[in-house]
C-alpha positions as CSV (number, residue, x, y, z in Angstrom):
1,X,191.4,231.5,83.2
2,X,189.8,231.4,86.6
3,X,187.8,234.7,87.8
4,X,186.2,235.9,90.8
5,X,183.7,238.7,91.1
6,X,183.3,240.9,94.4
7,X,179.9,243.0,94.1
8,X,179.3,246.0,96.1
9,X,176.7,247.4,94.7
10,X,173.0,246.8,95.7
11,X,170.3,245.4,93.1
12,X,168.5,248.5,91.5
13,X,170.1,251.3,92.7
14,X,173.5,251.4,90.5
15,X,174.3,249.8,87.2
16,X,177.0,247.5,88.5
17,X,175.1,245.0,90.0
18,X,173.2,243.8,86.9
19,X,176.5,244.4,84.9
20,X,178.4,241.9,87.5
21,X,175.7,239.6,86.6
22,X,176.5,239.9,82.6
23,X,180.0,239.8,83.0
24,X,179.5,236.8,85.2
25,X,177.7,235.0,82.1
26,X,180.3,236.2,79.7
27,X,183.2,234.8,81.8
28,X,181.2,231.4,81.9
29,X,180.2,231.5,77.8
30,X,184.3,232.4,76.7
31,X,184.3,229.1,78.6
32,X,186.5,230.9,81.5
33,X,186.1,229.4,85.2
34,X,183.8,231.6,87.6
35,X,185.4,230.1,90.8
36,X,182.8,232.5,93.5
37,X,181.0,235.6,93.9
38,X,181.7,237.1,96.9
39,X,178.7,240.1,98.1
40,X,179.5,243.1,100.3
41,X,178.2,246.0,101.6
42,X,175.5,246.9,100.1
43,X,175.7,244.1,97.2
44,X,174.1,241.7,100.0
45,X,171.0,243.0,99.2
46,X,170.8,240.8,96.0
47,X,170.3,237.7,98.3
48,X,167.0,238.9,99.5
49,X,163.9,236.2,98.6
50,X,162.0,238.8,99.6
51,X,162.9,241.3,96.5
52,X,160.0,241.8,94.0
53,X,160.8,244.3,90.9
54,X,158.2,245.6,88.2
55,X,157.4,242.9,85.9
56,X,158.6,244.4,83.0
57,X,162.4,244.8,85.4
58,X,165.0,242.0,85.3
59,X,164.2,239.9,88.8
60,X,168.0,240.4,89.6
61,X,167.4,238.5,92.9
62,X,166.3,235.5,90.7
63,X,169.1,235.6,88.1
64,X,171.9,235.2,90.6
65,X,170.1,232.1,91.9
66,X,169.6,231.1,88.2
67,X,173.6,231.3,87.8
68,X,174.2,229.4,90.6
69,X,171.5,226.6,89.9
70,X,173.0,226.6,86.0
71,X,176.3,226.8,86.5
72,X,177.2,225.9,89.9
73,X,178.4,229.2,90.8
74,X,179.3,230.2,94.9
75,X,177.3,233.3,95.8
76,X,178.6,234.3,98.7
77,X,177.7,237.1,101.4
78,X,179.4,238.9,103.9
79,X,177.8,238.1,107.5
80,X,178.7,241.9,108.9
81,X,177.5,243.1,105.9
82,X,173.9,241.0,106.2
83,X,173.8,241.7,110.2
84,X,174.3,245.5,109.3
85,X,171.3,245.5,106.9
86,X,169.2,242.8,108.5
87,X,169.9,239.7,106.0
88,X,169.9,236.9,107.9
89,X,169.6,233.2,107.0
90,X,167.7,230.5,108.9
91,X,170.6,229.7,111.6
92,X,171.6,233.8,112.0
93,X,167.7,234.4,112.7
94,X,167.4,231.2,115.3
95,X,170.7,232.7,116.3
96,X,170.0,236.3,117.2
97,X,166.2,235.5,118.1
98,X,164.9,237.0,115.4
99,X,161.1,236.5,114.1
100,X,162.2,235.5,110.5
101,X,165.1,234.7,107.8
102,X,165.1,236.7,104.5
103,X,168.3,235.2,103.2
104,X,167.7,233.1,99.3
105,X,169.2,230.0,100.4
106,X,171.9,229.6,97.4
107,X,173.9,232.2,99.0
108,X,177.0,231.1,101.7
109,X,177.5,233.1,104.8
110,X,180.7,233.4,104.9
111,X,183.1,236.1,106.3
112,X,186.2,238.0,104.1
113,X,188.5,235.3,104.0
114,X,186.4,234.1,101.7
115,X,186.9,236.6,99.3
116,X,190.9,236.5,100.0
117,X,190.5,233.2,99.4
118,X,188.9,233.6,96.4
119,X,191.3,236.4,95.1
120,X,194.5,233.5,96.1
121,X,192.8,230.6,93.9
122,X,191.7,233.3,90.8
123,X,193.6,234.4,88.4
124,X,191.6,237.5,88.2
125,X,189.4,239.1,91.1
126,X,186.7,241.8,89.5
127,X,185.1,244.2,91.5
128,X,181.5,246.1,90.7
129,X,180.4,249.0,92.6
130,X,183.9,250.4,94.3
């Protein structure tokens, strides 16, 4: 089974986020196909590379970079969504003239076709944080 998974929610402040990220795992360990992770709203804030939690915290910010190094898993982000909250990558800083890029590079900007795209080639799309 193919899925996709559309977060919402941000790192930290709500469950979902770090439950996306189990359920993510799971899909992949049941030997299921995570085709992308598509972040909105506030669920863009889990690109940061600027995040830093307690020690004793899971470093969410890390863990979604792990999946994608491990498993070769798109993490995608929504560019209104990172304008809005000022996540921006290299190019979207040079862009906009701004002094610096915060955006982890293993996440895609990408728009919502992306995640209509992703629901089209999935045979399930779950969402966290609705």
């Amino acid at each position: 089974m193919i899925f996709s998974v559309h977060v919402l929610a941000p790192p930290y402040s709500r469950q979902a986020n770090q439950t996306a990220l189990q359920f993510c795992r799971a899909v992949l360990r049941q030997g299921h196909q995570l085709k992308r992770v598509f972040f909105s709203g506030d669920g863009v804030l889990s690109a940061s590379q600027l995040g830093v939690p307690p020690q004793d915290e899971i470093n969410l910010y890390k863990e979604w970079i792990r999946l994608n190094a491990e498993h070769g898993v798109e993490l995608v982000v929504c560019i209104s969504a990172c304008l809005r909250r000022g996540m921006v990558n290299v190019s979207e800083a040079e862009r906009y003239q701004l002094p610096a890029a915060n955006l982890s590079p293993s996440f895609v900007v990408a728009g919502l076709g992306q995640l209509v795209d992703a629901a089209l080639e999935s045979d399930r799309l779950v969402t966290f944080g609705a």
